[in-house]
N, C-alpha and C positions, 0 to 999 in steps of 0.2 A: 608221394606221401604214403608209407604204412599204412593199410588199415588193420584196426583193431581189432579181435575178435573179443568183444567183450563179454561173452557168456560164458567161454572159456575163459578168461579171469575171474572173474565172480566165482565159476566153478572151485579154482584153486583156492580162493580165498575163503571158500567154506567152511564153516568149524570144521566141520568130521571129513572133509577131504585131506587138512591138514595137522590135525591133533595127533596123530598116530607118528608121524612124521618127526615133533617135536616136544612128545610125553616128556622126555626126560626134562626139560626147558621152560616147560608151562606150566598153568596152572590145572590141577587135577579137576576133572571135568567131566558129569555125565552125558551122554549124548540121547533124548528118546523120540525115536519118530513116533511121528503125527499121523495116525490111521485114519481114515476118509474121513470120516463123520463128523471127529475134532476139527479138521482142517476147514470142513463145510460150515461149521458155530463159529470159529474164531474168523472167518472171513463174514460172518454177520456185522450189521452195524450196532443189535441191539447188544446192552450190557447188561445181560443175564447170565445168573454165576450155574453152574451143574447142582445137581443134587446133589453130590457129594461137596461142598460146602456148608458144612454146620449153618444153623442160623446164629447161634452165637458162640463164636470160637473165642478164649481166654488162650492164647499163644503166650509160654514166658522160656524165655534162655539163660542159660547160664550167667548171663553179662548183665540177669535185671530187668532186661526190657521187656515189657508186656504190652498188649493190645488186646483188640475186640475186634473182631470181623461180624458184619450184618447183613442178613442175607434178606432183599425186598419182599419175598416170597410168604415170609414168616406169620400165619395169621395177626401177628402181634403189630405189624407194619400194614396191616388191610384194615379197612372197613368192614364191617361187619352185616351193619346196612345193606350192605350192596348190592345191586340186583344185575352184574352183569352175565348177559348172557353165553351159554358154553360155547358160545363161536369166538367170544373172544378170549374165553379161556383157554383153548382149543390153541388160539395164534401165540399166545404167552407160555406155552406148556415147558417146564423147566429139563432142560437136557440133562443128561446121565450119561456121562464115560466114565463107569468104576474102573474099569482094567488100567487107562489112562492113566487118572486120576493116581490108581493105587501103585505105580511107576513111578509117577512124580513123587509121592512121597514116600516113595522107600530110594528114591536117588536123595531129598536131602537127607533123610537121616544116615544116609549114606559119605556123606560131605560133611556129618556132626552137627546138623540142625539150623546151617546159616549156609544159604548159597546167590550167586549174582546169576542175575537172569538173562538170557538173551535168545533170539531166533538164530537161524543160521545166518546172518550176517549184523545185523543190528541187535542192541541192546532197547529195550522201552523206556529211552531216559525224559521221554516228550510224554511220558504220563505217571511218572513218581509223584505228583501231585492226588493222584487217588489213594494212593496209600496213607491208613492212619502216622507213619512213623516218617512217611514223605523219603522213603530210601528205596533203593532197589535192591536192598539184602531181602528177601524171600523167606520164611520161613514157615509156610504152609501152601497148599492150595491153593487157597483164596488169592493169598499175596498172587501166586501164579495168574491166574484166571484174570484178574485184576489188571494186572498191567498189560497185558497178551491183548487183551478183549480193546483196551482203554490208546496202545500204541498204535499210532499211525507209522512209524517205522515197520513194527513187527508188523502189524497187518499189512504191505507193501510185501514185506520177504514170503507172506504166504496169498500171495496174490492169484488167479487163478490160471493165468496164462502159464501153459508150459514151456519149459526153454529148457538148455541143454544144461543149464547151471545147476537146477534141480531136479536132475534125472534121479538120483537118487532116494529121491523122497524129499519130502521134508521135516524140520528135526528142532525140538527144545532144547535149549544146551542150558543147563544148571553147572557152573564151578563152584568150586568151595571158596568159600567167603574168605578175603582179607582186607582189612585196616587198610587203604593205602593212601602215605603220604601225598597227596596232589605233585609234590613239588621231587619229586622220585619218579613221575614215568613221563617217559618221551615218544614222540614220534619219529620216524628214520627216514626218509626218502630215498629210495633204490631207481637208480635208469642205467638201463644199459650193463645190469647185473652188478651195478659199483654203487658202493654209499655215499652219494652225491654231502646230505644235508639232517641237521639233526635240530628239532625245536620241544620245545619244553609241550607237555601236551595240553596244559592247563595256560594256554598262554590266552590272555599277555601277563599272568601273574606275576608277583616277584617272591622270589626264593632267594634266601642271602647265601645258604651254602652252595647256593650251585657254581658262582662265580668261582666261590673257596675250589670245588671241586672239578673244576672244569675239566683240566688236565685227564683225571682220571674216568671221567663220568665217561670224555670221548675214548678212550682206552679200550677201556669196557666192552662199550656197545659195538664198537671195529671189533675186537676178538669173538665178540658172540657171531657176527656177522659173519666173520672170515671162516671161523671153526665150524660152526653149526650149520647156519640159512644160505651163505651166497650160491654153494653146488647143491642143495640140496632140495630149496623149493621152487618148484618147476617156471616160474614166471623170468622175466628180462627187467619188468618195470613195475615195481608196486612199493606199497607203504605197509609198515609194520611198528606195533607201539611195543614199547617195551617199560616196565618197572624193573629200578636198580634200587633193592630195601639197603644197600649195601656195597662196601667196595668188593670186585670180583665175582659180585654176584648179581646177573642181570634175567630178568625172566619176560621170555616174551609173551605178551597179549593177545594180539587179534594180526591178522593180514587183511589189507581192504587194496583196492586198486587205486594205482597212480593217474592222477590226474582232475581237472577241475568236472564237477559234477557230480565226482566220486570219491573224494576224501580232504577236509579240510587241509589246507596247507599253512596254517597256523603262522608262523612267524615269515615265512617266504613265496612266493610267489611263485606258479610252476611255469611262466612265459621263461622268467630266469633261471629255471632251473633247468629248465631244457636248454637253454644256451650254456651254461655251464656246463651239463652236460658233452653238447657238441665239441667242447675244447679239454675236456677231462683227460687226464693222466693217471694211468696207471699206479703212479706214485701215489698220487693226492685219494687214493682211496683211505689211508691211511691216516689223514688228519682229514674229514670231511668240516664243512661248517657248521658252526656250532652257533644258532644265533639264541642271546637269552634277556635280561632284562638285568644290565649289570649295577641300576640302583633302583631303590622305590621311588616307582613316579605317583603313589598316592592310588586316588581311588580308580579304580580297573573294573570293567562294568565283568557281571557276573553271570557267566553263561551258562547254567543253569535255571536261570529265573526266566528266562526265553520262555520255556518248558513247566511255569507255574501253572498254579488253579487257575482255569478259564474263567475268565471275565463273565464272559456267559452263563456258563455251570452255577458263577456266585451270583449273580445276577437273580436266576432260577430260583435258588435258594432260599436266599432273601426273601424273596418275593414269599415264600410257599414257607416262611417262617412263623409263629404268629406275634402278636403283640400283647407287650406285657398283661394287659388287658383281658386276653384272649380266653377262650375254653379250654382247660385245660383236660377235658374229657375226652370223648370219642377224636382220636387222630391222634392224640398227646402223645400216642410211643412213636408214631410215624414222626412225629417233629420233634423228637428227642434225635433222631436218625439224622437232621435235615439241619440240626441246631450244635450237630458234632462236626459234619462238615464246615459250617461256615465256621465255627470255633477255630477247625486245622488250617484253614485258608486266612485265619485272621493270625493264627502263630506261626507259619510262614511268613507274613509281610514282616509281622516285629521282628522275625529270627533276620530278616531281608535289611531292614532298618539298621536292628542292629551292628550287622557287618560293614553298612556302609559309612556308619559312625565310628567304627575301628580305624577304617582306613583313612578318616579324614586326619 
């Protein structure tokens, strides 16, 4: 049996090991390392934002959307009363990376003011629930800081143990923001430097033109493969997502490694995939399997909701809410804070509701 070297895949699978590789194919992308200090707070448990987070940010874009960011620190969120002493101020003391900080956001406005966030290998899609707009388009600091501090993925990728994968540092990757149809990007499975298998990424959804489009969709994704990725990134056996907004036009995503532990295998199985592998043809590169969902089976559980507000979190909340009843004096802007939250976690269930009443 092979063994793996899996720190050298990881490596290859890095954003900025392989962006350079396939500029022209991806999507445009800034890359900023992570100097000591940052790496040191965001490997923290506590969720404390830097100083440079406004205490209250008014963020609007072109497209309409507005929000507030709230920073706990803000006398307006404290007591007043309070007689704690400087040791404990001392352990709460609010960090500052301006240089950081002022990188991140000259990379979105860089990207036109909307960007998807991710570490060098993972995206923070297990804490979009901290965000007022419940998305992972980014568009200040905060939004950064936020989900960075809040994801157990990301904090995983900036873990402290050294390995050969992250010799190079470690790295924020901001892309420029786009729309993307769910039912337009797939996954590819590569063994053995050949395009075994292709499944819809958002599976087990149902998309009715995919059926219509099958033909071409596998078309596509074979030529990008053949022309661009198969001699060109350095791996034997991995997985790569691609969006196709269009025919002829297919742009790839992310690379992650093949196999179970390390990358969802979505509509197939990877024991089968390595036996198909084993018996592979040369030929059959050329129409790999295409497995999809070729009618509506109705309701399809929704893999994002995995990844809502914590039970706990609302829990907390709740609790530290007050009652109708209540004072509405001293603490009243701190439970304006506390009464915004359980509001976003109660319009997520309905927004949750509501879609599973679509698909009934």
């Amino acid at each position: 049996m092979l063994v793996r070297n899996i720190e050298l895949e990881r490596q290859a699978c890095m954003h900025v090991n392989w962006y350079e590789l396939f500029r022209k194919n991806t999507i445009r992308s800034c890359i900023i390392p992570v100097p000591a200090d940052v790496l040191a707070y965001l490997r923290q448990d506590m969720l404390i934002l830097p100083k440079e987070c406004s205490n209250f940010t008014d963020v609007s874009t072109g497209d309409g959307f507005q929000t507030t960011h709230y920073d706990a620190f803000s006398d307006q969120f404290g007591d007043n009363d309070s007689d704690a002493d400087d040791t404990e101020d001392s352990e709460t003391e609010q960090p500052a990376f301006p240089e950081f900080s002022q990188s991140l956001t000259d990379a979105i406005g860089s990207l036109g003011g909307n960007a998807f966030l991710k570490s060098d290998w993972h995206c923070p899609k297990d804490a979009q629930w901290i965000t007022l707009g419940q998305s992972l388009c980014v568009r200040d600091i905060t939004d950064i800081y936020q989900l960075l501090k809040a994801s157990s993925f990301c904090k995983e990728d900036f873990r402290e143990r050294a390995t050969t994968a992250n010799g190079s540092g470690y790295h924020v990757v901001l892309k420029k923001w786009h729309d993307i149809h769910p039912g337009s990007e797939f996954r590819c499975f590569v063994r053995n430097r050949s395009l075994l298998a292709i499944s819809p990424r958002h599976w087990p959804s149902y998309h009715e033109h995919i059926a219509r489009e099958r033909t071409d969709i596998v078309n596509d994704i074979v030529s990008l493969f053949k022309e661009k990725i198969k001699d060109t990134f350095p791996l034997k056996d991995y997985v790569f997502d691609v969006y196709r907004p269009a025919k002829d036009n297919v742009i790839i995503m992310d690379f992650s490694l093949y196999g179970k532990g390390h990358s969802d295998s979505l509509a197939f199985d990877y024991d089968q995939l390595d036996d198909e592998a084993s018996v592979a043809t040369i030929d059959e590169e050329d129409d790999p399997e295409f497995r999809y969902l070729p009618n509506d089976c109705g309701i399809q559980p929704i893999k994002r909701n995995v990844y809502g507000f914590p039970q706990d979190f609302r829990n907390f909340f709740q609790g530290a809410a007050p009652s109708d009843g209540g004072d509405a004096g001293a603490g009243g802007d701190s439970n304006n804070l506390v009464n915004r939250l359980i509001e976003q976690c109660n319009l997520q269930e309905s927004r949750n509701d509501n879609e599973t009443e679509e698909g009934t």
